[in-house]
N, C-alpha and C positions, 0 to 999 in steps of 0.2 A: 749545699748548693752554692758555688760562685756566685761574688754580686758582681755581675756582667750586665751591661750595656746593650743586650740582646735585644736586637730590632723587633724580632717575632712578637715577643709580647705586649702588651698596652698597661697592664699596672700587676702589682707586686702584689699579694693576698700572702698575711700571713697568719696564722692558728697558734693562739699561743696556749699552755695549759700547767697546769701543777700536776697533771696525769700524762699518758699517752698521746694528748691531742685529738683522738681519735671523736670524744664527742664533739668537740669543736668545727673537727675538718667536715665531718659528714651534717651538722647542719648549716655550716655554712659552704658547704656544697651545693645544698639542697637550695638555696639562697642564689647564691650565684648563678643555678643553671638557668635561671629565668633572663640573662644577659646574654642571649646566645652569641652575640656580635661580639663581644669583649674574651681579648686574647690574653687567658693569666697566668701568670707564674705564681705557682702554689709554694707554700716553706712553713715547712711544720717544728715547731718546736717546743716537743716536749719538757716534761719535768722542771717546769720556770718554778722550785720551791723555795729557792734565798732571794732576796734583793740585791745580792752581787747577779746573781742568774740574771735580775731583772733587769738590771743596769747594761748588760750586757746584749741582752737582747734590746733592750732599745737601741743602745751604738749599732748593732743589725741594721734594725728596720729602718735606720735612718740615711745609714750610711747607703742602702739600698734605693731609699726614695731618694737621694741624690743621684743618685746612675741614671731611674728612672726616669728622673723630673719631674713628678707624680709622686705624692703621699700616698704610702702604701694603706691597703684597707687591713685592718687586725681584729679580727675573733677570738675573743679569750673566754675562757672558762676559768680562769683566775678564782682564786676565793678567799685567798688572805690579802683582805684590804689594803697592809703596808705595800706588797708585791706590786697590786693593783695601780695604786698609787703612784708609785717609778715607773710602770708601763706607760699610764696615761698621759707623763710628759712629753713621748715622743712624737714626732710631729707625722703623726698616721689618722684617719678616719677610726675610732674605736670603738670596737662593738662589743659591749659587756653583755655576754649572753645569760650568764645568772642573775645580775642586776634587772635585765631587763625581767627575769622570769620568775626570781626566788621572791626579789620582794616582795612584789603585789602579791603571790602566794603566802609571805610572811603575813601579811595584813589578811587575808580572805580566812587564812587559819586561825589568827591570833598568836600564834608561835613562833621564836627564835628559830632559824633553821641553824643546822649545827657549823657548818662556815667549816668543814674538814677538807682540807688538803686530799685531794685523792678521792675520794669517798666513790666516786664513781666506778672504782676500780680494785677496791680493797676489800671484797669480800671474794679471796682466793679460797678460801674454807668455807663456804657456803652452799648448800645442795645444789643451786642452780649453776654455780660454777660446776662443780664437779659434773652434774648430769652433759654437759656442753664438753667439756671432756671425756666423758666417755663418750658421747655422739660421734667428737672427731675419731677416736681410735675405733668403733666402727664400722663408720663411712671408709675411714683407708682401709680397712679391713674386708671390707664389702665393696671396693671397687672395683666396676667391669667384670664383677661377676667372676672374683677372686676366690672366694668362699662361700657354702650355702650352708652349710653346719648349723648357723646360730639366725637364718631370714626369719625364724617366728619373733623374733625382738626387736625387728624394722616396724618402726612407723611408716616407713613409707618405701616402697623399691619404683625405681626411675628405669625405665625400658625405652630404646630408641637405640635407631642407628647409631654407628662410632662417630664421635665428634658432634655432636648433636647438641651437646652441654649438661650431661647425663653429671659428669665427675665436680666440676665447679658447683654447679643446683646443688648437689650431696653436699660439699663440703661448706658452704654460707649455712645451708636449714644446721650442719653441725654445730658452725662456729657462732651463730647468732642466736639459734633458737632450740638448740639440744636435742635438736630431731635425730632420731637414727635413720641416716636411708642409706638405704643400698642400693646400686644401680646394674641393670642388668643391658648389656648390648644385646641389640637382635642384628644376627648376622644372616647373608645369604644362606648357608645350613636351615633356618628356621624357615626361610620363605621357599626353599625347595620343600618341604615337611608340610607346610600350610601351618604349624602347631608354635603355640609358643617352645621356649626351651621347658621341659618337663617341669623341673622344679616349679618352677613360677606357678602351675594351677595349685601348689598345696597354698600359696601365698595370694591367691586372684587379688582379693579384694582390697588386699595395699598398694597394686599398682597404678602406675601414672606416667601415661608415653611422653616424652619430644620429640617433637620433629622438628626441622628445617628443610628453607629452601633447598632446593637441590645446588641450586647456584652457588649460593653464599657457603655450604658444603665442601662444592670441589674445590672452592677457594680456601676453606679450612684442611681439609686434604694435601692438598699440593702445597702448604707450607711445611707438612710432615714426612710427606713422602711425593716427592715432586716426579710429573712423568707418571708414575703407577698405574694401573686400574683402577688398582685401591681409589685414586682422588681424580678418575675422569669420568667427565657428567653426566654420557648416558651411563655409566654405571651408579650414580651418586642419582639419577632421578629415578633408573630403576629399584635401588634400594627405600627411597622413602616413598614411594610409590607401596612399596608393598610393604613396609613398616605402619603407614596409615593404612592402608586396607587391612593388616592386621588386627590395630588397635581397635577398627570399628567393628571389625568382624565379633571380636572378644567382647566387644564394650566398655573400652579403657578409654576412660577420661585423657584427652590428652591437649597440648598447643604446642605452636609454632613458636621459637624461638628465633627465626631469623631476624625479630628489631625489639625483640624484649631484653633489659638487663636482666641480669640476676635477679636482684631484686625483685624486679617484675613476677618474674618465674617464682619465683621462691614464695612470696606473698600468693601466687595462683595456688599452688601446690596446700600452703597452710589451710586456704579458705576451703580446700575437698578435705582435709584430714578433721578443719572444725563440721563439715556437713555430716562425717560419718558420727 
């Protein structure tokens, strides 16, 4: 990303890590969303594992809170103290998030923790890795109701109108938590029939509707297929109209997606598959 002078935002947020950045950014995400008013520019930068790296990534951050005029705020998950070290001379806000967390757990345990480079990220040969890969291959395997050959090996099959957020819900419960789901669209076909699509009653009890507004719908619509039926609204309110009157009819667990993340959705979904 360019260090630009850009009016739009109010300060620089940077993620630094000896990994992916990836736990970095998502808890200080999480951190930040509580500032709704402040407009930030995000910079992720992975793989900080030499002190050349580090040195370099401070001339960054610095050079950027000069554009700014604002010392940028940095999130690290750093773990080789030398590394550590070089970051913390740069003239940013610095949030050592292991520091803040490993210690005091050092002390509650009584034990060194292991201070590995990566660790978060290095067990590619580990069952839970692998089961989270096969989840993703799957979910693309099983989406939209691509294939029914193998649904007895779904944890979980997602039913709702097209565009509903049936594919994305699949693919997080894949990539975060090794779920296998497979997601099935209910189209006009099924609500002229009154029936779900056949397949689905050998599989009832793994299903799990979404719905959406019908609004926020044709609005997802007509950026795919703009003008259509396909994405005009009395067609998009008679479809979930009779998508929910389905689900209740059946007795499918289901919610509305029109102001839930992911996330949100995903965590609903875990908490019926821990009830069954």
């Amino acid at each position: 990303m360019p260090d630009t002078g850009d009016t739009r935002y109010d300060r620089t947020v940077f993620y630094l890590s000896d990994g992916t950045g990836i736990t970095a950014e998502t808890f200080g995400h999480s951190l930040l969303s509580q500032f709704e008013d402040l407009r930030l520019r995000t910079v992720r930068l992975p793989f900080i594992d030499s002190t050349e790296k580090a040195h370099e990534a401070v001339e960054r951050i610095e050079r950027q809170g000069r554009v700014d005029r604002h010392r940028p705020i940095v999130f690290s998950t750093l773990v080789d103290s030398a590394i550590n070290d070089v970051v913390r001379q740069a003239n940013c806000r610095f949030l050592d998030l292991f520091a803040t967390f490993v210690e005091p757990l050092e002390v509650e345990f009584g034990v060194r923790s292991s201070h590995r480079m990566g660790r978060s990220h290095a067990a590619a040969d580990s069952e839970a890795y692998r089961n989270r890969i096969a989840a993703i291959n799957f979910s693309l395997a099983h989406d939209d109701g691509q294939q029914h050959s193998e649904l007895h090996q779904a944890d979980v099959i997602l039913v709702g109108v097209s565009r509903c957020g049936k594919t994305p819900t699949s693919l997080y419960l894949a990539m975060q938590h090794g779920i296998k789901a497979a997601n099935y669209p209910l189209i006009p076909e099924d609500f002229d029939r009154g029936r779900l699509p056949d397949e689905l009653y050998r599989h009832k009890a793994k299903l799990f509707g979404l719905s959406i507004a019908p609004e926020r719908l044709a609005e997802v619509r007509q950026e795919r297929r703009p003008g259509s039926r396909y994405a005009a609204l009395d067609n998009c309110r008679y479809e979930v109209a009779e998508a929910e009157s389905m689900m209740r009819r059946e007795g499918i667990h289901w919610l509305s997606t029109t102001t839930k993340s992911i996330e949100e959705i995903a965590t609903t979904v875990l908490q019926q598959l821990a009830e069954r």
